[in-house]
C-alpha positions in Angstrom: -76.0 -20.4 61.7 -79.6 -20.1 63.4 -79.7 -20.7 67.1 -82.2 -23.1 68.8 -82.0 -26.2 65.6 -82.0 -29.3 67.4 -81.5 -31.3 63.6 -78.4 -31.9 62.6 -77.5 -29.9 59.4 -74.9 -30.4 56.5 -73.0 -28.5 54.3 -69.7 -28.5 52.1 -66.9 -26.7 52.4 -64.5 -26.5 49.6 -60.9 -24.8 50.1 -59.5 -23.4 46.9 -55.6 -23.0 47.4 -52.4 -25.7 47.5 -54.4 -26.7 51.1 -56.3 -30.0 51.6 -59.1 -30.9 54.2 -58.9 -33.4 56.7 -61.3 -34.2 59.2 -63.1 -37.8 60.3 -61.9 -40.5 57.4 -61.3 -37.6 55.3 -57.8 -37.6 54.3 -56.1 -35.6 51.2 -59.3 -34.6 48.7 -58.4 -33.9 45.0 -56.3 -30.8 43.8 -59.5 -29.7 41.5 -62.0 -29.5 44.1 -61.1 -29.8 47.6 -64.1 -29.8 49.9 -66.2 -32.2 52.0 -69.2 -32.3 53.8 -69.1 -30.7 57.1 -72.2 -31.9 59.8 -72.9 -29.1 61.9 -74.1 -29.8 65.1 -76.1 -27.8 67.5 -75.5 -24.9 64.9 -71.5 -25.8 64.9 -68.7 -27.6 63.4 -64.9 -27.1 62.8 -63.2 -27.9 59.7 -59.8 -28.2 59.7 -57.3 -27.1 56.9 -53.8 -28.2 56.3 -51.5 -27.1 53.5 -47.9 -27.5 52.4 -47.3 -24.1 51.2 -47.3 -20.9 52.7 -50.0 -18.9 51.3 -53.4 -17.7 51.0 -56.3 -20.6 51.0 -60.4 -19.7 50.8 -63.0 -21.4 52.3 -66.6 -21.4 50.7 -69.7 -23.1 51.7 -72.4 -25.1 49.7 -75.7 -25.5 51.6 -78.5 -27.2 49.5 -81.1 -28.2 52.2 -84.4 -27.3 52.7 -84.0 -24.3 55.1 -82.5 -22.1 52.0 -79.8 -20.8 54.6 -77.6 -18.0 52.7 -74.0 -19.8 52.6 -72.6 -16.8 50.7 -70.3 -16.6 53.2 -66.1 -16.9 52.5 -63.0 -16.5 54.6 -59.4 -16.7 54.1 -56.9 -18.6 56.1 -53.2 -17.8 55.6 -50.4 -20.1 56.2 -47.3 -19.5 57.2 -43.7 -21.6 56.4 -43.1 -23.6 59.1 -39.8 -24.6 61.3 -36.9 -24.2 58.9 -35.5 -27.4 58.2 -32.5 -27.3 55.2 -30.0 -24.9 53.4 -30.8 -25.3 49.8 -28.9 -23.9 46.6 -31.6 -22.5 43.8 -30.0 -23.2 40.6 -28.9 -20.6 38.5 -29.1 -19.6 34.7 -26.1 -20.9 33.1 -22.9 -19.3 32.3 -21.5 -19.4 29.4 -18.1 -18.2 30.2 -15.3 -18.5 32.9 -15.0 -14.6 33.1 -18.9 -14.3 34.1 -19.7 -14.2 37.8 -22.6 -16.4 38.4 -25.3 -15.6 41.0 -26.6 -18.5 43.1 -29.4 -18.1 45.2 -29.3 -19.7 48.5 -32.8 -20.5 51.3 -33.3 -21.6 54.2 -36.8 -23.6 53.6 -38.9 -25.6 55.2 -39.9 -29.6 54.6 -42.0 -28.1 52.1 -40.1 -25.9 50.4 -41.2 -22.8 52.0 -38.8 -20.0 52.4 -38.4 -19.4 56.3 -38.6 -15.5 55.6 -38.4 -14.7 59.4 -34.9 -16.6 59.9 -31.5 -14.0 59.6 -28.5 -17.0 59.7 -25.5 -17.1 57.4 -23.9 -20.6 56.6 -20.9 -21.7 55.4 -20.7 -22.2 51.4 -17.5 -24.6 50.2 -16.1 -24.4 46.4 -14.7 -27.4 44.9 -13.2 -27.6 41.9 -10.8 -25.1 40.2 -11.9 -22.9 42.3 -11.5 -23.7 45.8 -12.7 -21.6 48.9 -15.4 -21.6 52.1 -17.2 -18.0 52.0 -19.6 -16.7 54.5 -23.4 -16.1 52.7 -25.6 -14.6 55.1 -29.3 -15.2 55.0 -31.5 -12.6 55.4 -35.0 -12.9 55.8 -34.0 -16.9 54.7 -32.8 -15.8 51.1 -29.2 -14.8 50.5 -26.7 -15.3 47.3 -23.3 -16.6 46.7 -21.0 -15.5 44.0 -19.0 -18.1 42.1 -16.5 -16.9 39.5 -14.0 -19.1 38.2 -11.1 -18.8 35.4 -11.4 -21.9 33.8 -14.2 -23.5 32.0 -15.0 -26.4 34.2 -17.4 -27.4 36.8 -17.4 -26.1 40.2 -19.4 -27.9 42.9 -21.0 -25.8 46.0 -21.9 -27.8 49.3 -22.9 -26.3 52.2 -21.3 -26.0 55.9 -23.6 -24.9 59.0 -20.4 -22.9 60.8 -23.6 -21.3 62.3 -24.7 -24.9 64.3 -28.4 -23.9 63.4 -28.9 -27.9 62.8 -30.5 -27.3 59.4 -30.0 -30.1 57.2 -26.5 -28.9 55.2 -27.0 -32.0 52.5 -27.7 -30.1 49.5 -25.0 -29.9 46.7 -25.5 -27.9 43.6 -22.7 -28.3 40.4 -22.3 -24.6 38.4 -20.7 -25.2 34.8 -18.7 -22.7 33.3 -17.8 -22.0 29.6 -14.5 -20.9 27.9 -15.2 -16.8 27.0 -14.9 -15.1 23.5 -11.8 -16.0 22.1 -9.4 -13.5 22.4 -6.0 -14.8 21.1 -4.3 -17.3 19.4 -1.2 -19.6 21.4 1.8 -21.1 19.0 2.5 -24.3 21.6 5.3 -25.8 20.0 8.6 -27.5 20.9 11.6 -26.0 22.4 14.2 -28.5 20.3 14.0 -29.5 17.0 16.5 -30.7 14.6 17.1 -29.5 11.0 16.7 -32.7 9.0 13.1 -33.5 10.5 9.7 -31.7 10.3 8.8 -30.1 13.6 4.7 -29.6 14.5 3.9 -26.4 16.0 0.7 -26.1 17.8 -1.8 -23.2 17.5 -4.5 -22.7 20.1 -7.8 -20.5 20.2 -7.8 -19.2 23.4 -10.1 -17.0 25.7 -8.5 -14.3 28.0 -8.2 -17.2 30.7 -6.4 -19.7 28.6 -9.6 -22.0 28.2 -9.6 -23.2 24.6 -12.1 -21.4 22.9 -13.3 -24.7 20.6 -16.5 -23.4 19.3 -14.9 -20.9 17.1 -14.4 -20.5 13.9 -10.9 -21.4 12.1 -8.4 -18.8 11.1 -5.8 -19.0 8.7 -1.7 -18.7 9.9 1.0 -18.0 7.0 3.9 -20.2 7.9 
């Protein structure tokens, strides 16, 4: 800006990016088109920019006053994520059988949602449910994975323990479903006793390798 103005000037900055501006009884502008007039000052102003997500925000100007000033000018301001504050699970596709391992993702974010990608820390992830276990998961660079695998087709629910003592937030829960597999053989379930003068009901299952009944196949026919 031109040294020596005594007038003060305006102009607009706008932010493109998940950022907003605040400044004096600014607050939050719209997601569309976040800018706001800026008064410069003796040639000078500060505007200040605040965002939720770690990433890349521009800044333009907008000058329309009668000096014809070039505001062609642009900068970037990156953001960072900020103090990691929870463990979260990241759900993952779903499985349709017991005998498939599933992948879950696991973060350590921040209140935004951030991934803390500077943060190495493994935490504690518990199993309930058919399965039941606590495996280490270590985080590296804030991301890590845990591997649920489970014989039967039921639902297995993953919680988190900090055997770390980072402080994080452990809350988060996450239920993984599993399906029965392909069917693979049929069970005759009947009764040990019978006697000769009454009917006796055998029962025939569809089952996949793991015993889970395989209910969404087709019928097949048994020759008594």
């Amino acid at each position: 800006v031109a040294a020596g103005l005594e007038d003060p000037m305006e102009v607009r900055v706008s932010v493109s990016g998940s950022a907003s501006i605040r400044g004096d009884g600014g607050g939050a502008v719209a997601d569309d088109l976040r800018a706001r007039t800026v008064q410069l000052l003796g040639g000078v102003a500060v505007v200040t920019v605040v965002g939720e997500k770690a990433e890349t925000v521009w800044a333009t100007l907008e000058y329309g006053g009668a000096l014809h000033l070039d505001s062609s000018a642009a900068t970037s301001v990156t953001l960072l994520a900020g103090a990691p504050a929870r463990f979260v699970f990241v759900a993952p596709e779903a499985a349709d059988s017991s005998e498939a391992i599933v992948m879950v993702p696991v973060r350590v974010v921040d209140r935004y949602g951030n991934v803390c990608a500077t943060l190495g820390v493994v935490a504690g992830v518990v199993m309930e449910g058919s399965v039941s276990a606590t495996v280490p998961v270590s985080l590296v660079g804030g991301s890590g994975v845990v591997f649920v695998r489970d014989a039967d087709a039921d639902d297995v629910v993953l919680s988190f323990l900090d055997i770390a003592s980072t402080g994080l937030d452990a809350s988060s829960t996450l239920r993984v479903g599993t399906g029965h597999g392909s069917p693979a053989k049929v069970v005759i379930a009947g009764p040990t006793l019978g006697s000769a003068d009454a009917a006796v009901e055998v029962t025939l299952r569809l089952e996949d390798i793991s015993g889970n009944l395989a209910v969404s196949a087709a019928g097949i026919v048994v020759v008594c």
